[in-house]
N, C-alpha and C positions, 0 to 999 in steps of 0.2 A: 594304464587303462587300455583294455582291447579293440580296437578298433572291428566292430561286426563284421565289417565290409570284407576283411582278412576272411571271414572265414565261406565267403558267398563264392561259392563253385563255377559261379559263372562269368565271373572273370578270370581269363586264362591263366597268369600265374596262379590263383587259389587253384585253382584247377591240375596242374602240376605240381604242386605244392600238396597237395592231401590227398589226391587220388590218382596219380601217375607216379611221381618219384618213389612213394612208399611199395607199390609192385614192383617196379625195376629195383629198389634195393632188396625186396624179401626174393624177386630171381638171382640176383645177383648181387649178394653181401658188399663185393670190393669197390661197389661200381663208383664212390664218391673216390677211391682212390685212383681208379682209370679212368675217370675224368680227367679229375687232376692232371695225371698224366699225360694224357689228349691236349689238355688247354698248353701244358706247358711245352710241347713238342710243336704247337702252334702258332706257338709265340717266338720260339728260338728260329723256327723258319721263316716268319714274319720278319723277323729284326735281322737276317741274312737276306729274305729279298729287299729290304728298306737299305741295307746297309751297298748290296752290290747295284741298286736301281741309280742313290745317291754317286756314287761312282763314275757312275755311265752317265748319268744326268751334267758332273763337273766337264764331263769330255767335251761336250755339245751347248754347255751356257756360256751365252757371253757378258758376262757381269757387268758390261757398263751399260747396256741396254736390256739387262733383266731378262735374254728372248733365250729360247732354244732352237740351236739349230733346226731347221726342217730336214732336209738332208742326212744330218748327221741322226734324228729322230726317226727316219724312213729307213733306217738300215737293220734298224731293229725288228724281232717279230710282234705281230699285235699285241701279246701281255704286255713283252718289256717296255715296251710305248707306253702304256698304262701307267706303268710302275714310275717310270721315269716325269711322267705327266702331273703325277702326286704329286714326288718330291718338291718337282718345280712350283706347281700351285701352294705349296705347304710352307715353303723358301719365303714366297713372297705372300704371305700370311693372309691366303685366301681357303675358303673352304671347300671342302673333298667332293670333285663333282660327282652327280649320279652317275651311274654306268649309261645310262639313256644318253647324259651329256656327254660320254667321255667318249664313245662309241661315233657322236657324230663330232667331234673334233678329228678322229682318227679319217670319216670318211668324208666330211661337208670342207673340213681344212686341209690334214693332212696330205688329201689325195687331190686337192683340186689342182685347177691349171696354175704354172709358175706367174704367170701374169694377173691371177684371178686377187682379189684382198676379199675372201670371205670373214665373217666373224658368228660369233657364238655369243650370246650371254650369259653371263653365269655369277652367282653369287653378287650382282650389282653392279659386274666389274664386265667388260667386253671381250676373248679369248680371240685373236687377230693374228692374222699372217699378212707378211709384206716379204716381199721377195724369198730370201732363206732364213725369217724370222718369223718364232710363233712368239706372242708376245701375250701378256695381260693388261689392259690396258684401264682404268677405272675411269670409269662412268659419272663426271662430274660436269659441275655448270659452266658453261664457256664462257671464256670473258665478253666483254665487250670489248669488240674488235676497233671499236672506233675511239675509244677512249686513249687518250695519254695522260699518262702518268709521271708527276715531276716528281725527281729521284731529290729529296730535299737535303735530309743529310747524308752525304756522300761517304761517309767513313761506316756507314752501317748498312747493313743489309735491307733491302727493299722487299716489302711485302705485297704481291701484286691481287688484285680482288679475282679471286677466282683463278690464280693462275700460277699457283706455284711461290716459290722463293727464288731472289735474285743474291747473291753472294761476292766479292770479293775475293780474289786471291792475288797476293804478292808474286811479281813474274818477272823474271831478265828482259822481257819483249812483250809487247801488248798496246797499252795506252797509258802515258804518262800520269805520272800522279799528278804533276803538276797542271797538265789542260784539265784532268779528270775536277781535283777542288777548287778550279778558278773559274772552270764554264758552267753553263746550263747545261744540268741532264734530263732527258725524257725519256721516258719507256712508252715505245708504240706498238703497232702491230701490221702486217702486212696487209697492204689494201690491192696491190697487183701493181709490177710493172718497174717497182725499186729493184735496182741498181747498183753495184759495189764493186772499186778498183782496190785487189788484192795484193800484197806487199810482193809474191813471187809472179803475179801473172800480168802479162798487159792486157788493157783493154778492160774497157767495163763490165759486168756480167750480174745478167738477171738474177737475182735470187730465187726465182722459180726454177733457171738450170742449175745453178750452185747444190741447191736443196736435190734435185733429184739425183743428179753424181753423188752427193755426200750418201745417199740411200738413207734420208730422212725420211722417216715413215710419214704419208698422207697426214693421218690427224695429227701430228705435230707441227705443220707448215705452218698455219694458220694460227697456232697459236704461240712460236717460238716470239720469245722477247727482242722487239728490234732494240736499238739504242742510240739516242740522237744525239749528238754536241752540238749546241747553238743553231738545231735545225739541222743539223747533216748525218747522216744515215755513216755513223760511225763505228758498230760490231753487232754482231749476229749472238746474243747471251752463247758462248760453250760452245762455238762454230770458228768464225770469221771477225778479223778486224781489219774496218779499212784502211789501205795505205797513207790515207790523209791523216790520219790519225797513229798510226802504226811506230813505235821505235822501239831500239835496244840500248838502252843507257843503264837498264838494270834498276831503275827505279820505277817500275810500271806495274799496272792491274791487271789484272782477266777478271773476266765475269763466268760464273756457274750459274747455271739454270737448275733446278728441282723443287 
């Protein structure tokens, strides 16, 4: 059955469809085959700037923090910045900003002052600079900062509200298994002013300076996973483990954060 609407001129495809493309093919017989042609020379160039952007983009990610260099992004000229900006949004399976937005990542981020942490929104997700990292950051609900969380079964991974996954891994040095399933675990969160004696360093040291040497981005401070043994401020999830806590026997955990 024919749908009428197909044949109403006044919407643009019908409109190129019955009374445009029929003149350009009776001027020009070949023109469905130099299309063709056109689109596919378009696309061979396309997947050469995808494939050389990709490239450039490996040079300047640093994969365990998902960022791109700024620096290493600033050397480039304005397209290839563009190009490279896909890739990386595309990696981390977000969608393809307008040119309105990409234009002011280049000038509201790219070019601000090294001390500045501007951000952009985009697609639901936060586009963020910290130091020599452009990052994407997603836009979700914060935990509650005040709440603790008791890690119950210790052999499994802990699922925190709003706040990511806590994980397990097998480690020559860390925290023993055995304090790990014989004591009380909590998961808290930094309220200002905690504290931690580190297995190489003497002396105690705020985790507010800890965090800023490790060049832990701002929005992650506040909500990195502490972790407590019987009330004591025993590792940083994916950071730090206190000395009190701390051995090499080869039967010990680390904690992943994500």
């Amino acid at each position: 059955i024919e749908d009428p609407s197909n044949l109403d001129t006044q919407f643009d495809r019908n409109f190129l469809r019955h009374q445009v493309i029929p003149l350009l093919e009776q001027r020009w017989p070949s023109l469905d085959k130099t299309v063709a042609r056109v689109a596919t020379h378009c696309a061979n160039a396309q997947t050469l700037l995808s494939s050389n952007a990709k490239q450039q983009m490996n040079l300047i990610y640093e994969v365990d923090k998902q960022c791109l260099s700024v620096i290493g992004l600033s050397a480039h000229e304005s397209l290839i910045q563009q190009l490279i900006i896909r890739e990386w949004l595309e990696l981390l399976g977000a969608r393809m900003p307008s040119q309105k937005v990409m234009i002011a990542i280049q000038k509201d981020i790219l070019q601000a002052r090294a001390d500045a942490n501007p951000l952009i929104q985009h697609d639901g997700n936060n586009i963020q600079r910290y130091r020599d990292g452009l990052y994407l950051v997603a836009s979700k609900n914060t935990p509650d900062l005040q709440q603790i969380t008791p890690w119950i079964d210790k052999s499994q991974p802990l699922n925190l509200p709003a706040n990511g996954l806590l994980e397990l891994k097998a480690a020559q040095q860390g925290i023993s298994k055995t304090v790990w399933q014989q004591n009380c675990i909590e998961v808290r969160y930094r309220q200002g002013g905690e504290k931690i004696v580190l297995p190489w360093r003497s002396g105690r040291h705020s985790l507010k300076k800890l965090y800023q040497e490790a060049g832990i981005a701002p929005w992650l401070r506040e909500v990195l996973p502490l972790i407590y043994i019987n009330g004591e401020l025993a590792a940083v999830a994916g950071y730090w483990v206190s000395a009190d806590f701390h051995v090499q026997d080869g039967e010990c955990i680390n904690l992943s954060w994500h």
